[in-house]
RODO-2510 file (C-alpha; in nm, 4 decimals, decimal comma):
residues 347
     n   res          X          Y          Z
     1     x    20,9549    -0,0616    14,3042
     2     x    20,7815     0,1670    14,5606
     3     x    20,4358     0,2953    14,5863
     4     x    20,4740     0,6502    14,6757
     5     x    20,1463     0,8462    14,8385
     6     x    20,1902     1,2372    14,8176
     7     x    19,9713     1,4603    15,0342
     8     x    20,0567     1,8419    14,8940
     9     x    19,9777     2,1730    14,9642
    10     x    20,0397     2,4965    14,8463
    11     x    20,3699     2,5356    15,0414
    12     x    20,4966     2,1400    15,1398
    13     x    20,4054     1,8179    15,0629
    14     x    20,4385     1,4753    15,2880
    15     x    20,5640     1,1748    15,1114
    16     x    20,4893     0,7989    15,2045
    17     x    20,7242     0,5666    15,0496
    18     x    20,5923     0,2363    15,0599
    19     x    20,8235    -0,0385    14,9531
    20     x    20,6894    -0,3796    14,8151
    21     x    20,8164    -0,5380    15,1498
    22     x    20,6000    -0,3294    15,3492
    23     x    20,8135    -0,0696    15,4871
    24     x    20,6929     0,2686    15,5026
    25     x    20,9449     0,6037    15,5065
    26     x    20,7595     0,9176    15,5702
    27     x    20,9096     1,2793    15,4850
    28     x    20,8202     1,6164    15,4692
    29     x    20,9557     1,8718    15,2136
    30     x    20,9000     2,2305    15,1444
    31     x    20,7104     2,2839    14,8271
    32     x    21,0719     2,4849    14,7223
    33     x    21,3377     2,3938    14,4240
    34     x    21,6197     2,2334    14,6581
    35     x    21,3237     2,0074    14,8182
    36     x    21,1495     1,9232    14,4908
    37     x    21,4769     1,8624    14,3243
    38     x    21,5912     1,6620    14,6098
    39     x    21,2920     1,4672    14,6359
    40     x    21,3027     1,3676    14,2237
    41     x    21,6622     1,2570    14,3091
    42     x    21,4920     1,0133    14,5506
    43     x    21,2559     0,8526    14,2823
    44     x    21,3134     0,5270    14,0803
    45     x    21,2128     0,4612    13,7495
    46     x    20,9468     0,1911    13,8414
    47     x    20,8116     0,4003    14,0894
    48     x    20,4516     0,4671    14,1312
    49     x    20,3096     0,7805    14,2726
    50     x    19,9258     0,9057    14,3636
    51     x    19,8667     1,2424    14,4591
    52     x    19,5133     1,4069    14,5157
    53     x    19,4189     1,6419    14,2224
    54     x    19,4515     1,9995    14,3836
    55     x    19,5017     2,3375    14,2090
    56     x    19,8828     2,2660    14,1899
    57     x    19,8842     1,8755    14,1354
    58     x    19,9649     1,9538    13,7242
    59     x    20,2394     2,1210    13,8221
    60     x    20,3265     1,8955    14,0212
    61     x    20,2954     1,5768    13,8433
    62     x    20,4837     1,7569    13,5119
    63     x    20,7777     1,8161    13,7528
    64     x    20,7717     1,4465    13,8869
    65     x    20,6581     1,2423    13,5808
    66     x    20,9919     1,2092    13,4063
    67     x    21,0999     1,0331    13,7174
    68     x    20,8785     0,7519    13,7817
    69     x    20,6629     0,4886    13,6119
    70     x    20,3571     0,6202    13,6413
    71     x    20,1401     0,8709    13,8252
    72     x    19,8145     0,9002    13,9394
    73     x    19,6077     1,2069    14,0119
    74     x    19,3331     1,0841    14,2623
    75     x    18,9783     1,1786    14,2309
    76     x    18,9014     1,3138    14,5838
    77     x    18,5127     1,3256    14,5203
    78     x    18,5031     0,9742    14,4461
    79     x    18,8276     0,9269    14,7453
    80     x    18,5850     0,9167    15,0774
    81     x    18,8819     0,7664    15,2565
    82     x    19,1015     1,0708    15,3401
    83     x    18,7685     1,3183    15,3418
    84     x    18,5835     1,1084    15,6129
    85     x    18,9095     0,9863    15,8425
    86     x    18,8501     1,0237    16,2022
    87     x    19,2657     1,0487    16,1813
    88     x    19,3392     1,3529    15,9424
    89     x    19,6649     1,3995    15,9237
    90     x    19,8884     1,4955    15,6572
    91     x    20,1110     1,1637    15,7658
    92     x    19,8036     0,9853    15,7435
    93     x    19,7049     1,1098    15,4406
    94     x    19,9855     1,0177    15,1964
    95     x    20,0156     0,6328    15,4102
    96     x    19,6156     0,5842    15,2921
    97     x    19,7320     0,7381    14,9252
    98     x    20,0250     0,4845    14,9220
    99     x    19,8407     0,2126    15,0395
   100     x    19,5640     0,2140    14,8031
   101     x    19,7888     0,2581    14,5337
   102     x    19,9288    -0,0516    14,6338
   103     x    19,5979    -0,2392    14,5782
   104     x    19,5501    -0,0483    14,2315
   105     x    19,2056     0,0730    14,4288
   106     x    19,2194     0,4832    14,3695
   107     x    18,9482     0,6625    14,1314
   108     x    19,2060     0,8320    13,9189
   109     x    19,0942     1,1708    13,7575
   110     x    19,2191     1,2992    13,3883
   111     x    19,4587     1,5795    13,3630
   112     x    19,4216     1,8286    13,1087
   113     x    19,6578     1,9415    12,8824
   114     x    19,8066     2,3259    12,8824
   115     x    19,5870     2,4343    12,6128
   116     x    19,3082     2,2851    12,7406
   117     x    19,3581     2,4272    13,1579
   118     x    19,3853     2,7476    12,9947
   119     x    19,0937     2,7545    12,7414
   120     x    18,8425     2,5816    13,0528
   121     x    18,9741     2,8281    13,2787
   122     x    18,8976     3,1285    13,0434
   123     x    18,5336     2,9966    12,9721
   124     x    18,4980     2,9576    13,3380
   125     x    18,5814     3,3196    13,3897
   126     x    18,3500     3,4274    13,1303
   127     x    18,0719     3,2302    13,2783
   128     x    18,1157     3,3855    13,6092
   129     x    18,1826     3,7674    13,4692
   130     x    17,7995     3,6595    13,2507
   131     x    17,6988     3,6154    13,6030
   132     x    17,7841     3,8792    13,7919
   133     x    17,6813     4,1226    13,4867
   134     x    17,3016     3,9445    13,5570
   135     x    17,2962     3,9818    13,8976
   136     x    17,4134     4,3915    13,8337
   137     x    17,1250     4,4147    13,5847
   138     x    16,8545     4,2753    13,7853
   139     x    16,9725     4,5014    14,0366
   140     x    16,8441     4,7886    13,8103
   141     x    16,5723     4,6468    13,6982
   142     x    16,4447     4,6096    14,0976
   143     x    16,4861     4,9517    14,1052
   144     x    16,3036     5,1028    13,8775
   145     x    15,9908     4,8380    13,9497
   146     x    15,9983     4,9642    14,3076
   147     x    15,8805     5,3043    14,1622
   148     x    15,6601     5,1497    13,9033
   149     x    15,8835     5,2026    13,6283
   150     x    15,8513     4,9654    13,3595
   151     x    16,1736     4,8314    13,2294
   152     x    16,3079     4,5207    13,0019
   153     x    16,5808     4,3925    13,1052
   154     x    16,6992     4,3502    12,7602
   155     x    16,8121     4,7158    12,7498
   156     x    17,0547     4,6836    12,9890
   157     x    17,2735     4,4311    12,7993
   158     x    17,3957     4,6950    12,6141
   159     x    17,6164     5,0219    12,6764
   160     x    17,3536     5,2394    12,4555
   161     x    17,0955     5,1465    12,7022
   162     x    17,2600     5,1624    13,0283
   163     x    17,3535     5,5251    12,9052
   164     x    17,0275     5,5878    12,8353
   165     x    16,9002     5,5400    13,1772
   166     x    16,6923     5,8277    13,3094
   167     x    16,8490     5,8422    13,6647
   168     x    16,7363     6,2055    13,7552
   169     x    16,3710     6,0826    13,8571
   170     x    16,5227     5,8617    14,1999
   171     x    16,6448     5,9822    14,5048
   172     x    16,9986     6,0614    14,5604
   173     x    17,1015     5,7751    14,7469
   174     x    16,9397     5,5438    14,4315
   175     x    17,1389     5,7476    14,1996
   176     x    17,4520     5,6809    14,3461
   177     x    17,3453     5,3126    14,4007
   178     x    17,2098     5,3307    13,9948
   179     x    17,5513     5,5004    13,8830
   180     x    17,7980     5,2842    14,0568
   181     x    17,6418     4,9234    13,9354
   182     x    17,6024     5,1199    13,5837
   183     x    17,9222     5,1599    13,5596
   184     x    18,0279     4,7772    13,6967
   185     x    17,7514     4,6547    13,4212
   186     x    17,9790     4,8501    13,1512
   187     x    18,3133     4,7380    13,2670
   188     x    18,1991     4,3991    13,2401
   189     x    18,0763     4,4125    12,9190
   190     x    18,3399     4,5530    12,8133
   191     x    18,5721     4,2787    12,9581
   192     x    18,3158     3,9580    12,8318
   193     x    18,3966     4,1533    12,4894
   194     x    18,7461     4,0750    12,5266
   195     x    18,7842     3,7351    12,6262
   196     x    18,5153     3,6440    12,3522
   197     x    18,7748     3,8019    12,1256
   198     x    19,0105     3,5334    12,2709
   199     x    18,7981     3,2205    12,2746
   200     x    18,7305     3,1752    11,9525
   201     x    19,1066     3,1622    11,8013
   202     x    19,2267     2,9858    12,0778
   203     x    18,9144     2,6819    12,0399
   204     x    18,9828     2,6959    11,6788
   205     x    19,3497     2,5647    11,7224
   206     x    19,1808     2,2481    11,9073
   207     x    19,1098     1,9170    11,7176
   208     x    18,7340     1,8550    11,6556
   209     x    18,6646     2,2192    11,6806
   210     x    18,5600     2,2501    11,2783
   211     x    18,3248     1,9344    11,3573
   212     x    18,1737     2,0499    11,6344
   213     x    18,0749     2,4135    11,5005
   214     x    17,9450     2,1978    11,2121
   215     x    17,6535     2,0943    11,4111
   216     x    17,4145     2,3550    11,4329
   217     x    17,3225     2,4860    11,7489
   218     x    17,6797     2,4528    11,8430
   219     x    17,8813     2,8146    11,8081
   220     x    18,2718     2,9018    11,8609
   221     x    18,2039     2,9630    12,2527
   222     x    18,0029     2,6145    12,3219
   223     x    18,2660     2,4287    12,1258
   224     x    18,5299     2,5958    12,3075
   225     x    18,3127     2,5065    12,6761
   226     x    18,2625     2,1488    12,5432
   227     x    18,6441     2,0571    12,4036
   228     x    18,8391     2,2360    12,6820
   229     x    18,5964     1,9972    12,9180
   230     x    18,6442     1,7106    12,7074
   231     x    18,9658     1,6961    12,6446
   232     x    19,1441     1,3606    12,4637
   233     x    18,8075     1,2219    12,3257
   234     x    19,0296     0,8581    12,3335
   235     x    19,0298     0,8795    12,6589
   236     x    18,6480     0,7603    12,6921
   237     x    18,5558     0,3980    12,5893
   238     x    18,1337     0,5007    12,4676
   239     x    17,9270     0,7898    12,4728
   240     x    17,7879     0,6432    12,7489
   241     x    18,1117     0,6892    12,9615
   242     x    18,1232     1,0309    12,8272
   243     x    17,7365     1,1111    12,9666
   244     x    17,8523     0,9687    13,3222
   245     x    18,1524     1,2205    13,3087
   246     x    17,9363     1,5115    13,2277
   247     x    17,6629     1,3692    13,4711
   248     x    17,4107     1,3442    13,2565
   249     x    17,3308     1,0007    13,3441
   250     x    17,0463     0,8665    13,5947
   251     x    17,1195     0,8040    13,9530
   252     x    17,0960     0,3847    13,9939
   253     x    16,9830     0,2702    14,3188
   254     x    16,9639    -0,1340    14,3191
   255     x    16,9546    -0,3907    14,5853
   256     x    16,8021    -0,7303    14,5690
   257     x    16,4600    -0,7034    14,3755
   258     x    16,4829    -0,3298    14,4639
   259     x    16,6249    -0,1399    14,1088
   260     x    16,5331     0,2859    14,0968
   261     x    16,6339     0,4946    13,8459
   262     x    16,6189     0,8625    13,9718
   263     x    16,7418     1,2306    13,8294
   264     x    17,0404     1,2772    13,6509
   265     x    17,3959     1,2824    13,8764
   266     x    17,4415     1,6742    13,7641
   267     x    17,8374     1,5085    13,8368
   268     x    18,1244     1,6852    13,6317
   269     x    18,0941     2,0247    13,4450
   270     x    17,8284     2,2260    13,5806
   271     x    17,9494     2,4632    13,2773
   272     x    17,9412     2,2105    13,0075
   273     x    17,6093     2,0470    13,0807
   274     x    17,4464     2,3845    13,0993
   275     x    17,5743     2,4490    12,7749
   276     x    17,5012     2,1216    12,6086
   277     x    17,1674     2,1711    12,6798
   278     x    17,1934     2,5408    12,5520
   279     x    17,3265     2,3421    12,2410
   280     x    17,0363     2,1181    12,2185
   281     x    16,7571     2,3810    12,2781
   282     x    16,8962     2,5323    11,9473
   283     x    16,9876     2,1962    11,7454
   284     x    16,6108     2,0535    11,7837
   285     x    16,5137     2,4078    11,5658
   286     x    16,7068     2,2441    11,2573
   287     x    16,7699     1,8789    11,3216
   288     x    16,4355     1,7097    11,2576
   289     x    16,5545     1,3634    11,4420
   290     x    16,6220     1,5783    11,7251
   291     x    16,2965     1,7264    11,6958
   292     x    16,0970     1,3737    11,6501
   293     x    16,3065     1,2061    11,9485
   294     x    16,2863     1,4863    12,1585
   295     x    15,8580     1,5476    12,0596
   296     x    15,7987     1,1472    12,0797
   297     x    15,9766     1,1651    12,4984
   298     x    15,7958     1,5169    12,5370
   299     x    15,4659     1,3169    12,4814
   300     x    15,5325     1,0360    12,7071
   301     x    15,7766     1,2162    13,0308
   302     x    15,7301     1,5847    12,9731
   303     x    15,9576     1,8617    12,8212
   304     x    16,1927     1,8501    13,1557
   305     x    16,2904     1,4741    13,0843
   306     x    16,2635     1,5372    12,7283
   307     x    16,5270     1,7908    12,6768
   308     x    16,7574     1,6160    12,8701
   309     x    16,7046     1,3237    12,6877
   310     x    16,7483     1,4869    12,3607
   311     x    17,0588     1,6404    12,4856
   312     x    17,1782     1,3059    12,5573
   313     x    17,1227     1,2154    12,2383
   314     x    17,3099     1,5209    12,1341
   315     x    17,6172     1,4191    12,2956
   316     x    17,6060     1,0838    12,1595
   317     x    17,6136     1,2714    11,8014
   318     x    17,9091     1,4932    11,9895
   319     x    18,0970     1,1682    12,0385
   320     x    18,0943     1,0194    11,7252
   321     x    18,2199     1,2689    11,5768
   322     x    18,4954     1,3743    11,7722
   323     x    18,5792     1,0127    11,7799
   324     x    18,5543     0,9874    11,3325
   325     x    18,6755     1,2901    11,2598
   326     x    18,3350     1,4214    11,1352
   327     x    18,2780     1,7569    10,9682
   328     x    17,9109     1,7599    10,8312
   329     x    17,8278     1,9288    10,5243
   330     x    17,4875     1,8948    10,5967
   331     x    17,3756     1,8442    10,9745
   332     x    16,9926     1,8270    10,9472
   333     x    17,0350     1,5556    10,7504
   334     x    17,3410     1,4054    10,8791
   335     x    17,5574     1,4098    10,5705
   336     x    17,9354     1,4313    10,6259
   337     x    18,1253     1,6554    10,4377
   338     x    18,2896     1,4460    10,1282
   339     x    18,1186     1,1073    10,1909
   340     x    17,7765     1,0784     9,9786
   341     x    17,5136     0,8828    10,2171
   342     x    17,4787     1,0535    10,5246
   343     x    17,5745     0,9548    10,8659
   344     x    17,2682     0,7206    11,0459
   345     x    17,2449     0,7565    11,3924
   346     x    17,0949     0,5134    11,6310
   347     x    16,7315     0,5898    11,8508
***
């Protein structure tokens, strides 16, 4: 059995075999067929390998998986070692990666599945196209309140109003301007449209996707943020595991009699926090336990602290049922569909 550290890139990776004896053997290959191939044929079947998750480390692990025991994709936020050597070198990269791997001591990260890459990725894009379509509109908007033109904002989130646009009453050089992020504004609606079009089939195929839209203030697109982000529900022991992965947690600072609680980590999903929060913003309109928990923390910390607290709480509810199986019949009142008592959730 060897402990095999990878450091890859885009076009070659550096191996550092390290055997249980303590012998190191450290290679270079070209990210190529013949050098992949060839370096499989060098694997055993007890073999362990770490590599740093990268945007090619799937691929990379699917290709040497069958080959070895087991593999681990390294967290590198939570991996200080490499990020902070004095020494960074892609030899002294993979020796670290094997060495640590030796003492069992990396932060291994989760991969996704196919489905689930592609389905994150496409909500990512979306997020960033709703973006850039903001930006474009307040663009507008800045315009036409430089000449004292009163505008809402609203009307430009559609192609009827953006074609409505009285552009004749600004200068030339504004109507250009006007006309050219116009028509950027249109092509992007036009292109949010379409991968809307493919969210929601492609969510639906995913397990816990008819219990999730059966909470309401969940829809097809914030299931489709919060599974795809998710992933294998198994793979988290508690909701409270789950929270620290989405960084919804509170930052502990404790030594000797010292012990501070401060904001959430904001770790994880930027995406999928913003939208469970989106989620929960909607849910405390029809959930009245939602709406006493997050009232009774409003009263005492605030609506800031509140909110996130209820969303919290949310997730917890998010959990347990992608962890049961849970459809609800009845959300407000927590009653699964074909079970008669409803579901009680803890405060």
């Amino acid at each position: 059995m060897a402990f095999i550290g990878v450091d890859l890139h885009t076009n070659s990776f550096t191996v550092c075999r390290l055997e249980a004896d303590g012998k190191e053997q450290l290679e270079t290959f070209q990210l190529a067929a013949a050098d992949l191939e060839r370096f499989c044929a060098s694997l055993d079947a007890d073999d362990d390998v770490a590599v740093e998750a990268t945007g090619n480390s799937a691929w990379f692990c699917s290709e040497v998986r069958p080959c070895v025991g087991r593999v681990v994709v390294v967290n590198p936020k939570q991996f200080q070692v490499i990020r902070k050597s004095v020494k960074k070198t892609d030899r002294h990269d993979a020796r670290a990666l094997a060495f640590f791997l030796s003492k069992d001591m990396l932060p291994e990260t989760r991969l996704k599945t196919a489905p689930e890459g592609e389905l994150a990725s496409l909500v990512h894009t979306r997020d960033v196209l709703v973006k850039n379509r903001t930006r474009l509109i307040n663009k507008i908007h800045a315009l036409h309140v430089r000449h004292g033109i009163k505008l809402k904002k609203e009307s430009l989130s559609s192609r009827r109003g953006l074609m409505a646009l009285t552009i004749g009453r600004f200068s030339a050089l504004e109507q250009v301007e006007i006309k050219v992020v116009r028509d950027q504004i249109l092509g992007l609606i036009a292109s949010i449209a379409e991968i809307d079009a493919a969210i929601e089939p492609a969510a639906s195929d995913m397990d816990g996707y008819d219990g999730l839209t059966s909470i309401k203030g969940i829809g097809p697109r914030s299931a489709a943020v919060l599974l795809s982000g998710i992933g294998n529900i198994a793979d988290f022991d508690s909701a409270d595991k789950l929270a620290a992965y989405l960084g919804i947690v509170p930052k502990v600072s404790q030594s000797n009699d010292t012990d501070h609680h401060g904001r959430i980590t904001k770790r994880g999903n930027r995406l999928m926090r913003t939208t469970l929060v989106q989620c929960t913003l909607t849910a405390i309109r029809y959930s009245g336990y939602l709406n006493a928990f997050y009232r009774r923390i409003k009263d005492r910390r605030g609506p800031g602290k509140a909110i996130i607290a209820t969303a919290r709480k949310l997730l917890t509810i998010i959990f347990d049922t992608l962890k049961n199986g849970w459809v609800f019949e009845d959300f407000p009142n927590f009653i699964i569909a074909g079970k008669e008592n409803p579901a009680r959730q803890s405060s």
